[in-house]
N, C-alpha and C positions, 0 to 999 in steps of 0.2 A: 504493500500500500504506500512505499514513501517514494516512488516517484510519477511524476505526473505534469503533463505538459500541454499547451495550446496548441491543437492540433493547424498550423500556418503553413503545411505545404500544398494545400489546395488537395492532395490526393488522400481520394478515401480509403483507409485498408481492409475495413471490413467488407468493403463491398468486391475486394478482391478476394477473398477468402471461401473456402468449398463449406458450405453451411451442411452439415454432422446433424442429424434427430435420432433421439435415443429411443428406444422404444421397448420399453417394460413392462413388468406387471409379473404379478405373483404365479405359479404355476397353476396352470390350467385356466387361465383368464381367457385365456383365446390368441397369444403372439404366431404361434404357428399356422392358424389360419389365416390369420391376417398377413403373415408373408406370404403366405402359399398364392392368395389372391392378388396382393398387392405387383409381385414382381411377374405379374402375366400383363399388369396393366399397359395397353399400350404408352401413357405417359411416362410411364419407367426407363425410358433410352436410353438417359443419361444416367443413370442412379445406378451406385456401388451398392449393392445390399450387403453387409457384412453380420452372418449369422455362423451360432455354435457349430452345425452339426449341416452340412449341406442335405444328406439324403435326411435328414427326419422332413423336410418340407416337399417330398416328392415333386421334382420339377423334372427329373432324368427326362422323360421324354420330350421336355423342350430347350434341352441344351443343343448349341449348335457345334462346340469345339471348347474344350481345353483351352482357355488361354494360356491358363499357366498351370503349376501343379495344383494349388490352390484355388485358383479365379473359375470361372465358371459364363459362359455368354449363354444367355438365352436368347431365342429368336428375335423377340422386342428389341435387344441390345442391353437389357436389363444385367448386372454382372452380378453373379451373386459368388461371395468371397466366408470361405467358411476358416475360422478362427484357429491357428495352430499352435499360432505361440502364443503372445499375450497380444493386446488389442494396441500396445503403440508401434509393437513390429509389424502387426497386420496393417494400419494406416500409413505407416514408414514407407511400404514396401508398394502399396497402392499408388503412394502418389509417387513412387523410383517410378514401376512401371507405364503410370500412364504420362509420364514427361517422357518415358525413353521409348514413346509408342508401341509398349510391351503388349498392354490391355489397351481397346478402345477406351477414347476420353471420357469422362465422367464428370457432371458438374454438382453434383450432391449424394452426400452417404446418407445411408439412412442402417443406423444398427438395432439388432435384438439384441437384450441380455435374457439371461438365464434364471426360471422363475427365483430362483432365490438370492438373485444378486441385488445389495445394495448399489443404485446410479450414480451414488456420490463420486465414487473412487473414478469413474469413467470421467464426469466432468473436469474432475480436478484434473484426467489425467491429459485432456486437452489444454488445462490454462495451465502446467506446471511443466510440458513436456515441451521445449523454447521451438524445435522443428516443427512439432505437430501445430503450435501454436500459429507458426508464420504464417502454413497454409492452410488450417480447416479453423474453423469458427462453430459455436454449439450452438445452432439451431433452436429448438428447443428440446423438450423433455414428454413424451407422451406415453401416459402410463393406460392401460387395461385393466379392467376394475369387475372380477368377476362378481356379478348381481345375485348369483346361489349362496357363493361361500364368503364373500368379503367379509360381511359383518363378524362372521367366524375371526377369519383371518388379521382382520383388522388389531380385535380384543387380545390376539395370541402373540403374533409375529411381528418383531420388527423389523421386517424387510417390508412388509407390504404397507410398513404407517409411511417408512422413509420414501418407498414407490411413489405414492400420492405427495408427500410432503415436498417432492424434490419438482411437479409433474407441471407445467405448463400449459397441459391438455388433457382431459382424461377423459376417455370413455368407457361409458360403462356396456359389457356384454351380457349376451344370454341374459333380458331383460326380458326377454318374449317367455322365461322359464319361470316368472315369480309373477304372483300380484301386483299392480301399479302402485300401490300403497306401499311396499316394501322398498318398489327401487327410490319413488320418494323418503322413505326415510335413510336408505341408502345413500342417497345423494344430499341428504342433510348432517347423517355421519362424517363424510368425507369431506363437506363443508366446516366441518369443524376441526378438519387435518388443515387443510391448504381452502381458504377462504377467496382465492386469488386466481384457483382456474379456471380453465372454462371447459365446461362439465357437459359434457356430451352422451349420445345412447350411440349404439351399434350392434348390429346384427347378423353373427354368420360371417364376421369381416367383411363388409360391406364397407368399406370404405373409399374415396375414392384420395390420390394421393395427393391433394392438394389441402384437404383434411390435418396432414401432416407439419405443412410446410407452412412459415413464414411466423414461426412463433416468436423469435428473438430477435435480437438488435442485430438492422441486415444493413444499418450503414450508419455514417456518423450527420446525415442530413433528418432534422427529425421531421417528423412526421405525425400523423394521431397515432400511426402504429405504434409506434414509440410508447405511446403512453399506454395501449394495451398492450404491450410488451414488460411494461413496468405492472399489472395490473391493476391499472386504474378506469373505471366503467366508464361509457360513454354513450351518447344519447342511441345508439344504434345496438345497445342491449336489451331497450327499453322493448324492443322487440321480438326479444329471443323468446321463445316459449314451447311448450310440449314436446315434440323429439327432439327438435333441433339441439334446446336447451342448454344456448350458450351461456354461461355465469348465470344459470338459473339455483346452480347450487350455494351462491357465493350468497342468494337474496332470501336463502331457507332458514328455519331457525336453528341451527345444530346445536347439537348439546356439545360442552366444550371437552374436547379429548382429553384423557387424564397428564397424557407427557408430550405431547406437540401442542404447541404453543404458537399463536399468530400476533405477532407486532406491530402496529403500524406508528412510527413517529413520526414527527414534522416538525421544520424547523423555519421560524419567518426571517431570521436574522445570516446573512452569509457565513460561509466557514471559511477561513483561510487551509489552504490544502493540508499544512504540517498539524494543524489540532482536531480536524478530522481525521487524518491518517494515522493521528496518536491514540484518540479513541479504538478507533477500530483495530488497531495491532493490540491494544489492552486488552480489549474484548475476547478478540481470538487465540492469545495467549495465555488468556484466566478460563473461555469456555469453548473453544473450537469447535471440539469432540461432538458439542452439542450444539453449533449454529448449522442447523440443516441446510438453509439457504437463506442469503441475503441477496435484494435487489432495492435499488434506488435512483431518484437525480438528484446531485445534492447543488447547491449554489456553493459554487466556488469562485468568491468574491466577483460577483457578477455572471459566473459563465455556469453553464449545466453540463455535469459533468456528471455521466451513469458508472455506475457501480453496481458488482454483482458478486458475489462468492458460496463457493459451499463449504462446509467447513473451514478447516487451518486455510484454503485456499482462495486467491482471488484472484480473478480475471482481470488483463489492466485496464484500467479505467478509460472513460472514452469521453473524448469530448464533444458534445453535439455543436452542430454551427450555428446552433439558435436555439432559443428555448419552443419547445414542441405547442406551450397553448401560452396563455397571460398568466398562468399561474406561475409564480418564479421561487415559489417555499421550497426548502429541501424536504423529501418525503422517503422516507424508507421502510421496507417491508421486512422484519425478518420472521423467517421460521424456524424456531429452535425447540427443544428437547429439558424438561424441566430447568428452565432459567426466568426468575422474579422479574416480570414488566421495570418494575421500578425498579430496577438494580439497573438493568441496561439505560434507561431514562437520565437515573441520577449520574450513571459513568457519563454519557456525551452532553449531561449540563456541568459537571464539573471537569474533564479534560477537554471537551471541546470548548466550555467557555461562553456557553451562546447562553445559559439561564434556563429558562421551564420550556419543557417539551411539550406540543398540544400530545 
């Protein structure tokens, strides 16, 4: 967090960067269908699918060649890349061979993890790994939220609170196998994990890929996306309703989860960079373990500057070329794991220096 600069050479780098979607959920949610569908989609040309186990998704019969030992072409042009060593040699090697015109070109990955994998360690492992960093950017986060067992799995597992808590999108499946009354309370559950996403149904993987895409910070020019990237509601929610159900879950009444925790501060007065970036190194050195995710703009003496981490880890800050609406307060989201509202509060009114936090 201690360094940080005004972005003055006119060139944007996120928007040069292959935009990475994660794509989770606890076992048996539904990922496998949902690849199995997704990478026959015509739209899929460009798109590296990087999954566990290539034959559990049965595609064999639309491969068209080997590209490599690993990679995989199907007829679409879709490449679907199954995991052998770890996920930053598999990305390493991706972007060797598609510079060295090994694989056909690719303009966006899209990965599964494995129902039991916390996403945390995958994020981080784009913002801490300096190569992966240059050339892929995270997208976003989209978790599967099985509608039979979540509520089970929810109470039980912490992989599946972290799944939701870490998700940027989350749909819910096999909603066609419960009462409407249940995935409603389902999706008021989960509104009390992550207050911030936008909470979707799906059926059968039924998805189409654009579903997918465009959940994070895809350049340093803002935009409204920006702010629902940050998640903050805007008058085109006001709309969302019955399947669609975008942030329909964020407007439910959940009951508040016993150990994820939802933040929201605001700050009306500037920061200068060194007292914010001293909070926040305090912060994640006294409770890391336990900041599931952080997202923000903060004012930095005038300019808007996003910020985002998971855990110990942070992504470098970005400076946008303009403030995204008239509102210019610093605003921060975080989601942590038994940490006291008013502990994090009173840290960035007394090391940041700004006074009382709304």
């Amino acid at each position: 967090m201690s360094e940080w600069s005004a972005n003055s050479s006119g060139r944007d780098a996120l928007a040069g960067k292959i935009p990475v979607t994660l794509i989770t959920g606890f076992l048996g949610a539904g990922k496998t269908t949902l690849i199995s569908k997704l990478v026959r989609h015509p739209e899929m040309d460009r798109v590296a699918v990087v999954i566990n186990e290539i034959g559990e998704i049965g595609i064999d019969n639309d491969l068209v060649k080997m590209s490599t030992e690993s990679v995989s072409l199907l007829a679409n042009g879709c490449l679907c890349c199954s995991v052998r060593t770890d996920l930053q040699d598999t990305l390493r090697e991706l972007f060797g061979d598609r510079r060295a015109g090994v694989i056909p070109d690719f303009d966006r990955v899209i990965i599964e993890t494995t129902g039991l994998a916390d996403p945390g360690p995958v994020i981080q492992t784009l913002s801490s790994d300096t190569m992966l960093g240059a050339h892929y950017r995270l997208d976003g986060v989209v978790t599967l939220v099985d509608a039979v067992n979540a509520r089970d799995q929810l109470a039980q597992q912490p992989e599946a609170q972290q799944q939701i808590a870490l998700a940027d999108r989350i749909f819910i499946t096999k909603s066609d196998l419960v009462p409407a009354a249940s995935v409603d309370e389902l999706m008021a559950e989960i509104a009390a994990v992550n207050t911030r996403a936008d909470i979707r149904r799906c059926t059968q993987g039924e998805l189409h890929p654009r579903d997918l895409i465009g959940l994070g910070l895809q350049s340093e020019r803002a935009s409204p996306d920006t702010l629902r990237f940050l998640g903050e509601l805007d008058s085109r929610d006001d709309k969302a309703t019955g399947e669609e159900g975008g942030y329909l879950a964020a407007r439910l009444p959940g009951r508040h989860h016993p150990s994820v925790r939802n933040l929201s501060l605001r700050f009306e007065a500037p920061f200068t960079w060194p007292a914010f970036s001293a909070a926040m190194e305090l912060l994640i050195s006294l409770r890391g373990q336990d900041m599931l995710r952080v997202k923000g703009i903060v004012n930095v003496e005038g300019r808007p500057v996003v910020v985002q981490g998971v855990g110990h880890v942070f992504h470098p800050p970005v400076t946008l070329d303009r403030w995204p609406s008239e509102d210019q307060g610093s605003r921060i989201v975080f989601i942590t794991r038994n940490i006291d509202a008013d502990k994090i509060k009173a840290l960035f009114q007394v090391v940041g220096g700004l006074g009382s936090a709304a």
